[in-house]
TIBAVO-16419 format. One line per field, with one value per residue (C-alpha): residue number from 1; residue in three letters; x, y, z. Coordinates in steps of 0.25 Angstrom, whole numbers, always signed. Example, Ala and Ser with C-alpha at 12.3 -4.5 7.8 and 13.67 -1.06 7.14 Angstrom:
% residues 2
seq 1_2
type ALA_SER
x +49_+55
y -18_-4
z +31_+29
END
This chain:
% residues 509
seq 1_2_3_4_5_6_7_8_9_10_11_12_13_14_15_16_17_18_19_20_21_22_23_24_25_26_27_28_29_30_31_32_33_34_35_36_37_38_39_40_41_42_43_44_45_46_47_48_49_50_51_52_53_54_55_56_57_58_59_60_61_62_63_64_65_66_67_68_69_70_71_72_73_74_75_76_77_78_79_80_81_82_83_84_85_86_87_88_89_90_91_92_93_94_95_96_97_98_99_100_101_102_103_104_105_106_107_108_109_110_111_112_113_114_115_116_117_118_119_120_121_122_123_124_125_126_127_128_129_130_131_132_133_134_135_136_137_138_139_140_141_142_143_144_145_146_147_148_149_150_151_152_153_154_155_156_157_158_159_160_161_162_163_164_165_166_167_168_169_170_171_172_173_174_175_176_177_178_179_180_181_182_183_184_185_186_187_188_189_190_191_192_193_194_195_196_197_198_199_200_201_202_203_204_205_206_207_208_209_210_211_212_213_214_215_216_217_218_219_220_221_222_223_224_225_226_227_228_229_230_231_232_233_234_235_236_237_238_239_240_241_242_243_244_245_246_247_248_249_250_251_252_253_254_255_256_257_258_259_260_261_262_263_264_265_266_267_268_269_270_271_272_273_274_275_276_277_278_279_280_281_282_283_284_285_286_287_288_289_290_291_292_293_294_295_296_297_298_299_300_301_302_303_304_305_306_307_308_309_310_311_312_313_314_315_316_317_318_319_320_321_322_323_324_325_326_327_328_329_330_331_332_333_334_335_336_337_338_339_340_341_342_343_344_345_346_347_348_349_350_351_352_353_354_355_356_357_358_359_360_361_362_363_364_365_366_367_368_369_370_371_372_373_374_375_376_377_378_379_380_381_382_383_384_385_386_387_388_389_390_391_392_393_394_395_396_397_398_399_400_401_402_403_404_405_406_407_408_409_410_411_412_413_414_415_416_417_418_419_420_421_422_423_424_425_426_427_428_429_430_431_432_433_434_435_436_437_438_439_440_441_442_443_444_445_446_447_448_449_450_451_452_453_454_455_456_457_458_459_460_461_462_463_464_465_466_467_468_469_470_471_472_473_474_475_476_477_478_479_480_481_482_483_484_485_486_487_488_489_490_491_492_493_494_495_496_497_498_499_500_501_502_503_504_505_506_507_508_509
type UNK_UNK_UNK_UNK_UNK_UNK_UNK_UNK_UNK_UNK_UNK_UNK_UNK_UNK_UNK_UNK_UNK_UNK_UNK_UNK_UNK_UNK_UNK_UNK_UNK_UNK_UNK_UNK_UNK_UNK_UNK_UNK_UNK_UNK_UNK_UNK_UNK_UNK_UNK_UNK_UNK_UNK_UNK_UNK_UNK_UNK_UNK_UNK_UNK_UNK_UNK_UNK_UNK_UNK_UNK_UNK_UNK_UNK_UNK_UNK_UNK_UNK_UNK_UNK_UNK_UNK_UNK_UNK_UNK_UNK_UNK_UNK_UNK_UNK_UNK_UNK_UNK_UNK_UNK_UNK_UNK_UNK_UNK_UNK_UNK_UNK_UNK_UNK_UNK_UNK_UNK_UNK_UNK_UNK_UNK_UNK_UNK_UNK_UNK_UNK_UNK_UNK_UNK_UNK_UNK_UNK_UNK_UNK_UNK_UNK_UNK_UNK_UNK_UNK_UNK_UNK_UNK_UNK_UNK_UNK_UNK_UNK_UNK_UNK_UNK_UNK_UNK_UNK_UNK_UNK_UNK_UNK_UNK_UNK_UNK_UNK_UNK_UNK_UNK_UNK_UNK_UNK_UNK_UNK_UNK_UNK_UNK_UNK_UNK_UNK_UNK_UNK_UNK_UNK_UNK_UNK_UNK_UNK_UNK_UNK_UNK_UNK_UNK_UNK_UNK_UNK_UNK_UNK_UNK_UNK_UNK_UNK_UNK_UNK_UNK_UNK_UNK_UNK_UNK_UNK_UNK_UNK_UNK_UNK_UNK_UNK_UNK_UNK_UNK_UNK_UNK_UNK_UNK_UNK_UNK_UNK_UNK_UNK_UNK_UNK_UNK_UNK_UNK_UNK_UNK_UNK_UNK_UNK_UNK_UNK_UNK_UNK_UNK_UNK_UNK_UNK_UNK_UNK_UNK_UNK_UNK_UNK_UNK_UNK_UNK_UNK_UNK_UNK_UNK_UNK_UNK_UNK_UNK_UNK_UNK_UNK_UNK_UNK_UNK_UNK_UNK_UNK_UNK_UNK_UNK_UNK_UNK_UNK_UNK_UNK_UNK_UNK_UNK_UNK_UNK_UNK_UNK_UNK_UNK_UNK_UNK_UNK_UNK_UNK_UNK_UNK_UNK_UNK_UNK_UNK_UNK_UNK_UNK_UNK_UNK_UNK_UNK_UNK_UNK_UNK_UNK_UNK_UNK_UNK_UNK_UNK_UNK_UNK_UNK_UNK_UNK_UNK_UNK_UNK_UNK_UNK_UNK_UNK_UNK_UNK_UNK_UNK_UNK_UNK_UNK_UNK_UNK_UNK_UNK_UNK_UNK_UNK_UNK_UNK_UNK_UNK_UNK_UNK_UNK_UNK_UNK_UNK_UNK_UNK_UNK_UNK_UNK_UNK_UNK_UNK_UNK_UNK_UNK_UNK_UNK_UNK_UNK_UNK_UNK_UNK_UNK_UNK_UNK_UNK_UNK_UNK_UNK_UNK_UNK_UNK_UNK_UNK_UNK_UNK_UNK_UNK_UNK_UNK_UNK_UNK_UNK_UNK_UNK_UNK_UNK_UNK_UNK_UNK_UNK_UNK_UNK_UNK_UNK_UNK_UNK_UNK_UNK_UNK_UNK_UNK_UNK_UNK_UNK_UNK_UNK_UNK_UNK_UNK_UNK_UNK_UNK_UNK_UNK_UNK_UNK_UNK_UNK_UNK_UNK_UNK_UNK_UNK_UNK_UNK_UNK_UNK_UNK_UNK_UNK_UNK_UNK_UNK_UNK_UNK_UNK_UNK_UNK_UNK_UNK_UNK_UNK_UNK_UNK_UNK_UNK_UNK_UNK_UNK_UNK_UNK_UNK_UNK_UNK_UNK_UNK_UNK_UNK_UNK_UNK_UNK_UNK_UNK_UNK_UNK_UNK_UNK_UNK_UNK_UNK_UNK_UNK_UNK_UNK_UNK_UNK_UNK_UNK_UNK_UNK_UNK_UNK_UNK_UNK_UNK_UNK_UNK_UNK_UNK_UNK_UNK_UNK_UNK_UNK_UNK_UNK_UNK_UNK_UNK_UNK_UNK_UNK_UNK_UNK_UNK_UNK_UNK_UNK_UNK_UNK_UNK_UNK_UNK_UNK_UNK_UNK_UNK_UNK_UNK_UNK_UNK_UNK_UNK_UNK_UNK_UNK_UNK_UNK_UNK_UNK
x -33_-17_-11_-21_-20_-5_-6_-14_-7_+9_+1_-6_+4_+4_-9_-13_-26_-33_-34_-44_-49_-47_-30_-27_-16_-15_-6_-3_+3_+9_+13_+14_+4_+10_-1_-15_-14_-17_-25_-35_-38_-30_-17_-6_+5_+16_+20_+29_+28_+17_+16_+9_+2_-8_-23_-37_-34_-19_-20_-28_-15_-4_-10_-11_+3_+7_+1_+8_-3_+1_-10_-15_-20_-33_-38_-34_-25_-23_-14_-6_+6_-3_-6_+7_+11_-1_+6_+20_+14_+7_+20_+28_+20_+20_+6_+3_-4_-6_-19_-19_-24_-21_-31_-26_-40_-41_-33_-28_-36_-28_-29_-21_-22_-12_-9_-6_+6_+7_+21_+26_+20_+5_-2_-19_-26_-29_-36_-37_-35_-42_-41_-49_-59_-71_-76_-79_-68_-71_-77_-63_-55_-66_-62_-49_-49_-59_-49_-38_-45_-47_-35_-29_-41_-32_-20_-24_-32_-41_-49_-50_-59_-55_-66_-65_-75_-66_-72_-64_-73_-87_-98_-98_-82_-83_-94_-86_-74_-80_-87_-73_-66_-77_-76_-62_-66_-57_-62_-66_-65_-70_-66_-79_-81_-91_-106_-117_-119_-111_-116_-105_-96_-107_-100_-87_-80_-77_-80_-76_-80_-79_-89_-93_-93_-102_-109_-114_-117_-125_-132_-131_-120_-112_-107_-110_-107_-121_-122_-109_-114_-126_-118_-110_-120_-127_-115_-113_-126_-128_-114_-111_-101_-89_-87_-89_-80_-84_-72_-75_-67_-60_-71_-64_-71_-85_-83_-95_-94_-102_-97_-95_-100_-92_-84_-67_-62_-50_-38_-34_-39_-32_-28_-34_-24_-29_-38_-35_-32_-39_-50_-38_-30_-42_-46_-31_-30_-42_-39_-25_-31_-41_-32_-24_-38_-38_-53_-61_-60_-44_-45_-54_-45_-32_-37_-42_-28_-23_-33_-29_-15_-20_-27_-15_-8_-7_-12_-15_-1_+0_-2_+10_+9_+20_+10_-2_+7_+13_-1_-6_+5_+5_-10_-9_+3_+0_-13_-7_+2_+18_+17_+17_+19_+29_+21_+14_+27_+36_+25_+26_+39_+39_+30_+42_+50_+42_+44_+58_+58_+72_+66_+75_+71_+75_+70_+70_+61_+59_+52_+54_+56_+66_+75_+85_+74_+67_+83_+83_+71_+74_+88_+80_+69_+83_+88_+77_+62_+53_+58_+54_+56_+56_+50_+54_+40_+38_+41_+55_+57_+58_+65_+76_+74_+72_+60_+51_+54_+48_+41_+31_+24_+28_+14_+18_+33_+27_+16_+29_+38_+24_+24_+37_+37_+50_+46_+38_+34_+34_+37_+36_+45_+46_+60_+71_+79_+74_+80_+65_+60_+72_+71_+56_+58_+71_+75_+85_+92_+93_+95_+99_+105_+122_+121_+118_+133_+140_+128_+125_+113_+102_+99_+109_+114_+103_+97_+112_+110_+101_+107_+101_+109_+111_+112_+115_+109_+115_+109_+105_+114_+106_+93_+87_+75_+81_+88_+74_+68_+79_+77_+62_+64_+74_+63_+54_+61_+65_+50_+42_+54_+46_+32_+37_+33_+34_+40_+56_+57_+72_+85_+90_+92
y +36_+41_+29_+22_+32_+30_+16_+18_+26_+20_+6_+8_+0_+0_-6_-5_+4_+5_+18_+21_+35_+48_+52_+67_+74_+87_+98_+109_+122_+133_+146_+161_+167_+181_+190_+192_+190_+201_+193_+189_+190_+177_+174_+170_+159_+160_+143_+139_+123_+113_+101_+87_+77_+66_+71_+63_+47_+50_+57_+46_+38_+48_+47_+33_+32_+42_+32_+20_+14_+10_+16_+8_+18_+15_+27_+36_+45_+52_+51_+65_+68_+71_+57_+51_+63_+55_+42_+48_+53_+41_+31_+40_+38_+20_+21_+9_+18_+6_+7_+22_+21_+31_+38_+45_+52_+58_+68_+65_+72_+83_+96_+106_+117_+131_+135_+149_+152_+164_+168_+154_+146_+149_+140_+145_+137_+145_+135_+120_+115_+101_+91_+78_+70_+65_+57_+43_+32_+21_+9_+3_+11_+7_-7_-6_+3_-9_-18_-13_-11_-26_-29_-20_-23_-34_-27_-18_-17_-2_+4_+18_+26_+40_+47_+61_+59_+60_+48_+35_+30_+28_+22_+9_+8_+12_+2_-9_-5_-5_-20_-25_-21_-25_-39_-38_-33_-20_-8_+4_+19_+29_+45_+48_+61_+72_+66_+63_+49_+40_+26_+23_+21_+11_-2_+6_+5_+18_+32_+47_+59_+71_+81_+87_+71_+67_+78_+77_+63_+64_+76_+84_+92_+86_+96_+89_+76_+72_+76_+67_+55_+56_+57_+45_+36_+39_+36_+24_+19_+21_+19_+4_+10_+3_+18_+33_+45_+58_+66_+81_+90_+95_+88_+73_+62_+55_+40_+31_+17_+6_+9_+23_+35_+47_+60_+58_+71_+75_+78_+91_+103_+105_+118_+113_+118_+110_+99_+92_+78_+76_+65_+58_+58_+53_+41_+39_+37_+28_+19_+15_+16_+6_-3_-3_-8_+5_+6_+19_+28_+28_+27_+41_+48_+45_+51_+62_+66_+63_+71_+83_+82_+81_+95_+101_+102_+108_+100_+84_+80_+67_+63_+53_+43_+52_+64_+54_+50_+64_+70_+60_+61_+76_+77_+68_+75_+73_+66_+53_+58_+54_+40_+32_+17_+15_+17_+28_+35_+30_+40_+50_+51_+52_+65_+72_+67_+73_+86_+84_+82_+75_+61_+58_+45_+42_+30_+27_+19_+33_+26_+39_+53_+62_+74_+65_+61_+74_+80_+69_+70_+85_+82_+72_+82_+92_+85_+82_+86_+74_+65_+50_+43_+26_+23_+10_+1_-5_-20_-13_-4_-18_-25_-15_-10_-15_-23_-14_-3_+4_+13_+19_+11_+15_+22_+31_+33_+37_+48_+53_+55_+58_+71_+77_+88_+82_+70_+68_+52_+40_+26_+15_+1_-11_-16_-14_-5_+6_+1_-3_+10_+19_+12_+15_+27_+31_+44_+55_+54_+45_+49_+42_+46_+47_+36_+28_+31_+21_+10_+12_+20_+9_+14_+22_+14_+14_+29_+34_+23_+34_+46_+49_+52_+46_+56_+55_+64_+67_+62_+70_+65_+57_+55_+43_+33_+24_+35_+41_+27_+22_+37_+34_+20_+25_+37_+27_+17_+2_-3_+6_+5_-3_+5_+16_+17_+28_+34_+34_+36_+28_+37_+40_+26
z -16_-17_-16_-24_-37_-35_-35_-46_-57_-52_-58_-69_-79_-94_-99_-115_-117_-131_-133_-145_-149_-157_-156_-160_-160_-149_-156_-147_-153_-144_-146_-143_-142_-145_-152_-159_-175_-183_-191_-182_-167_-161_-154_-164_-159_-162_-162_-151_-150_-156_-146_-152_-143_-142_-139_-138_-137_-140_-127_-119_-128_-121_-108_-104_-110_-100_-89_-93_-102_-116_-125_-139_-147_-156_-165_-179_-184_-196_-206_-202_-194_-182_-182_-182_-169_-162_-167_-161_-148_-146_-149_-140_-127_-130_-138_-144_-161_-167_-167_-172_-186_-196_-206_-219_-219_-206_-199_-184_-175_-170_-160_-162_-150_-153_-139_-138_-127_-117_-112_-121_-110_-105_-114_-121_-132_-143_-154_-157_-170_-172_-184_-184_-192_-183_-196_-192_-197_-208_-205_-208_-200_-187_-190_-190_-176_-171_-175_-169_-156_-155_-158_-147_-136_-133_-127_-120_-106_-107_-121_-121_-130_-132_-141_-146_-155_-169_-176_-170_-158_-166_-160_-168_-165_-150_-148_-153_-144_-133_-136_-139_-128_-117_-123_-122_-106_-109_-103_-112_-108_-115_-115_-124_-134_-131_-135_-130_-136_-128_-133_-139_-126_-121_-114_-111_-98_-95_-99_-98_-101_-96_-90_-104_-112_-101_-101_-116_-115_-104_-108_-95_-89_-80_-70_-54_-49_-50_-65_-67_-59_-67_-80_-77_-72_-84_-95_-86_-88_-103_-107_-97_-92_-81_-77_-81_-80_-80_-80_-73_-74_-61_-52_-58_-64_-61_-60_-62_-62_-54_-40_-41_-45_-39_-45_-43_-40_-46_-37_-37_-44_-56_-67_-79_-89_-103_-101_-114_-113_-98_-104_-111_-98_-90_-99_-100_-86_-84_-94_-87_-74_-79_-86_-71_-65_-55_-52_-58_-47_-44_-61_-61_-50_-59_-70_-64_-59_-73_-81_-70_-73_-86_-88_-81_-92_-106_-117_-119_-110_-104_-88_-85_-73_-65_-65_-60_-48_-46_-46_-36_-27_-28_-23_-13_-6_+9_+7_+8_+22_+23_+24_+10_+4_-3_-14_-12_-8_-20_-30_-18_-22_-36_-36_-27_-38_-50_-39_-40_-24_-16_-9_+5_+13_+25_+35_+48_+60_+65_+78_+89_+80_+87_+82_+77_+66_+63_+62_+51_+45_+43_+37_+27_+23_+20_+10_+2_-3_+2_+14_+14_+26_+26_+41_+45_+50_+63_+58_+50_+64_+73_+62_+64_+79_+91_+95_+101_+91_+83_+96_+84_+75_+58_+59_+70_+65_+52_+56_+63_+54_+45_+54_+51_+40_+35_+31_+18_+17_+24_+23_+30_+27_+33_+30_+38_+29_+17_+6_-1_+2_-2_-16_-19_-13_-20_-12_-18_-2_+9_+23_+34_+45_+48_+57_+45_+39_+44_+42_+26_+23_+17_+3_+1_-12_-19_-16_-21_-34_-40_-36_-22_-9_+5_+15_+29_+40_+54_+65_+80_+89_+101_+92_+90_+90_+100_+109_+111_+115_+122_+130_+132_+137_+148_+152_+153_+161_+157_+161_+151_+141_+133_+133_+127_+114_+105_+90_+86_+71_+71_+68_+55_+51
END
C-alpha cells in the first residue's frame, strides 16, 4: 500500500475539474481576549489580525489547486468586496473564475468566525457571523449557469458538485448537470448538503456525505459498521450510484461500490484541532484521484490521510502534495525495512529534507563485511543525519570483480548492511559506477574511501555542482573484501578454494 499511495500522489498531473457549487468567503478575526465587558457578560477582543480565505466550493477550488489540478469554477458571487476577495484568492492559486457570475442582488455568502486568543496564541471561537441569500436564482441566471457548464463540460476530465444548500444547486439544475455530463461520460461527484431527500443526486458517479448527511438521508443513525453498510448500500441502490463514501469521522470512510463494501481506516489517530474544510478536502482529493484513474480504494485511503492533515489545522488551510508525501512517508517509517527502489527511496528522502536532515551516500560491492567496513560505515553515519548506501548487484559485482565474485548474492549483502544501526537505506544498482544513483539521490556528502584520492571520486562534480561536499574517509590498514577471501581460500587449501562461499561487502570504493 506505501509504495502504491506514493506512486499514486507523485502522479496525479494537472487535470481540469469543473467545480460547480456555493463559493463563500471565510473571515477569520483574532484577537485578545483580555477581559469581560462591563456591558454584558462576554469576552471583549481586542483585534490583533483579520485573515480572508476561500470556504465551501472555494475551498474544494483551493484544495485541488494545492494537488496540482487546475480548478474551473462554476457558481455566484455578489456584487461586494467579499466577492471580488474570492475572485483574488481564487486567481492567485491558477483558478480558472470565469465562470463565477456576479449578482448585484445578493450578497456573497460569507463566514465570519471572531477567534478570541489566549497568551496571543492559543486560539477559541467565540461567535460566527454568517451572511447569505438561500433564495432560489431566476430562471435566467439557471440558463446561463447551464450554459456555461456545457460549454466548459468539454475541457475538463471530472465534475464536482459542492452543495451547501444556498440556492445554486436546485433540483431541476442538478438533474440536468448530471444528464449532461454522463452523455458526455464524465464522471459526477457530489459532496451533498444536509437533507433527507437525495433524488436530486440520482445517476451521479459518486457521493459523500458524512456520518450525520448520511444519517439524515437514510433516516437511522449510523454509528457501527453494519449500520454504514446498510446506509450505503441503500444510497447506492436508490441513487445508481458507481460508488459511495461515507466519511466517519476518526474510524475513515465506508467505500461501497460494486466489488467492495468495506470501511478504510484512517492511518493514524489524529488531534482534531478544527474540522472545517475536511469534506472539501476529501472531495478535492477524490476528484484528482479520479481524474488520475487511481481505483476507489487507493482514492478513499488518500483522502483520508488528506482530510486528517486537514483537521489538524486551524481554520479552512490547504493540504499541498508535499504534506501527502511527507505524511506517508512519515507513517510508514520502518514499515517498508532499509531497502528501497529508487523510487520509493527518492520521496524517502524528501521528507528527511522537509526535516531538515543531511543525506551522505556512499557505495560499495560490500561482498564479505569486516571492521574495515563497519569503521566506514561509522565514519559516514558522523557526518550526517541519514546514511544511503548504493550496493552494487550481482551482475554489476561481476562486471567489475572477478569471476566468481560476488561470494553473497545483492539479497544477502543487503539484509547485512540492512542490519547495521548505522545504515539508514538501501539501494541496489545495476551499473558499474553510481553516477545514476548519486543524481536521483542527490546527497548533501559523498564518501569514499582515501584510496579513492588518487583515482577521482565518481560523482564528485556534480554532488559539489549544488553545493554538496566529497569527503574522503580513512581506511584500516590490512582490511579488505579481498584480503579476507584470499585468507580463507589459503585456510582452506587450494582444492576447496572454490567452494567457499560466503559474504564480503567490497572496501570503500
Amino acid at each position: 500500500m506505501y509504495e502504491k499511495l506514493l506512486k499514486t500522489v507523485t502522479n496525479l498531473g494537472s487535470p481540469k475539474i469543473l467545480l460547480v457549487g456555493d463559493f463563500m468567503l471565510d473571515v477569520y478575526t483574532y484577537g485578545d481576549a483580555l477581559r469581560i465587558s462591563p456591558e454584558a457578560p462576554v469576552p471583549v477582543l481586542k483585534v490583533c489580525r483579520t485573515e480572508h480565505s476561500c470556504g465551501g466550493a472555494g475551498l474544494v477550488a483551493t484544495n485541488l489547486a494545492a494537488l496540482g489540478a487546475v480548478p474551473v469554477c462554476l457558481g455566484v458571487i455578489g456584487a461586494d468586496r467579499n466577492g471580488e476577495r474570492i475572485k483574488e484568492k481564487l486567481t492567485e492559486v491558477g483558478a480558472d473564475i470565469a465562470g463565477l457570475l456576479v449578482v448585484k442582488d445578493r450578497p456573497t455568502t460569507s463566514k465570519q468566525r471572531l477567534v478570541g486568543l489566549a497568551q496571543h496564541r492559543h486560539r477559541q471561537q467565540l461567535m460566527r457571523i454568517d451572511e447569505e441569500s438561500t433564495e432560489p436564482l431566476p430562471d435566467e441566471l439557471n440558463e446561463a449557469i447551464l450554459q456555461a457548464y456545457k460549454d466548459k463540460l468539454k475541457i475538463v476530465c471530472v465534475v464536482c458538485l459542492q452543495d451547501y444548500n444556498k440556492g445554486l444547486l436546485s433540483p431541476s439544475l442538478c438533474k440536468q448537470m448530471i444528464q449532461f455530463a454522463t452523455k458526455a461520460k464524465k464522471k459526477v461527484l457530489v459532496d451533498p448538503c444536509l437533507t433527507s431527500d437525495y433524488s436530486k443526486y440520482v445517476g451521479v458517479t459518486l457521493i459523500t456525505p458524512n456520518r450525520q448527511e448520511a444519517s439524515e438521508a437514510v433516516g437511522f443513525d449510523i454509528e457501527t459498521a453494519e449500520t454504514a453498510a446498510r446506509a450505503a448500500k441503500e444510497l447506492a441502490e436508490k441513487l445508481k450510484l458507481e460508488a459511495i463514501v461515507i466519511t466517519l469521522d476518526k474510524e475513515g470512510a465506508y467505500l461501497k461500490t460494486e466489488k467492495e463494501s468495506q470501511i478504510v481506516p484512517t492511518t493514524r489517530p489524529r488531534s482534531v484541532y478544527d474540522v472545517t474544510g475536511a469534506g472539501d478536502m476529501v472531495l478535492a482529493t477524490l476528484a484528482i484521484t479520479l481524474a488520475a484513474d487511481c481505483d476507489y480504494k487507493t482514492a478513499v485511503q488518500l483522502s483520508n490521510i488528506t482530510a486528517g492533515i486537514e483537521v489538524e489545522k486551524f481554520g479552512a488551510a490547504a493540504v499541498t502534495i508535499e504534506e501527502v508525501i511527507n505524511e506517508i512517508v512519515s507513517q510508514n517509517r520502518g514499515k517498508s525495512g532499509k531497502v528501497h527502489s529508487i523510487d520509493s527511496l527518492v520521496d524517502e528522502l524528501t521528507w528527511h529534507r522537509g526535516q531538515k536532515a543531511t543525506i551522505v551516500f556512499t557505495n560499495g560491492c560490500f561482498d564479505v563485511v569486516h571492521r574495515g567496513h563497519t569503521e566506514f560505515l561509522k565514519f559516514c553515519k558522523s557526518q550526517g543525519d541519514i546514511v544511503v548506501v548504493g550496493l552494487n548487484s550481482d551482475s554489476s559485482v561481476k562486471a567489475i570483480k572477478e569471476p566468481d565474485r560476488p561470494i553473497n548474492n545483492q539479497y544477502d549483502r543487503a539484509a547485512v548492511l540492512a542490519a547495521l544501526e548505522m545504515v539508514d537505506y538501501i539501494i541496489v544498482f545495476d551499473e558499474p559506477d553510481p553516477l545514476n544513483v548519486i543524481k536521483k539521490v542527490k546527497p548533501d556528502i559523498l564518501v569514499k574511501g582515501q584510496d579513492w584520492a588518487q583515482k577521482g571520486v565518481i560523482g564528485q562534480e556534480f554532488v559539489e555542482s549544488y553545493g554538496g561536499k566529497v569527503v574522503l574517509a580513512p581506511l584500516v590498514e590490512g582490511k579488505s573484501s579481498t584480503t579476507t577471501i584470499e585468507k580463507m581460500k589459503a585456510l582452506k587449501g587450494p582444492h576447496s578454494a572454490n567452494n567457499s562461499r560466503m559474504v564480503s561487502p567490497e572496501s570503500k570504493s
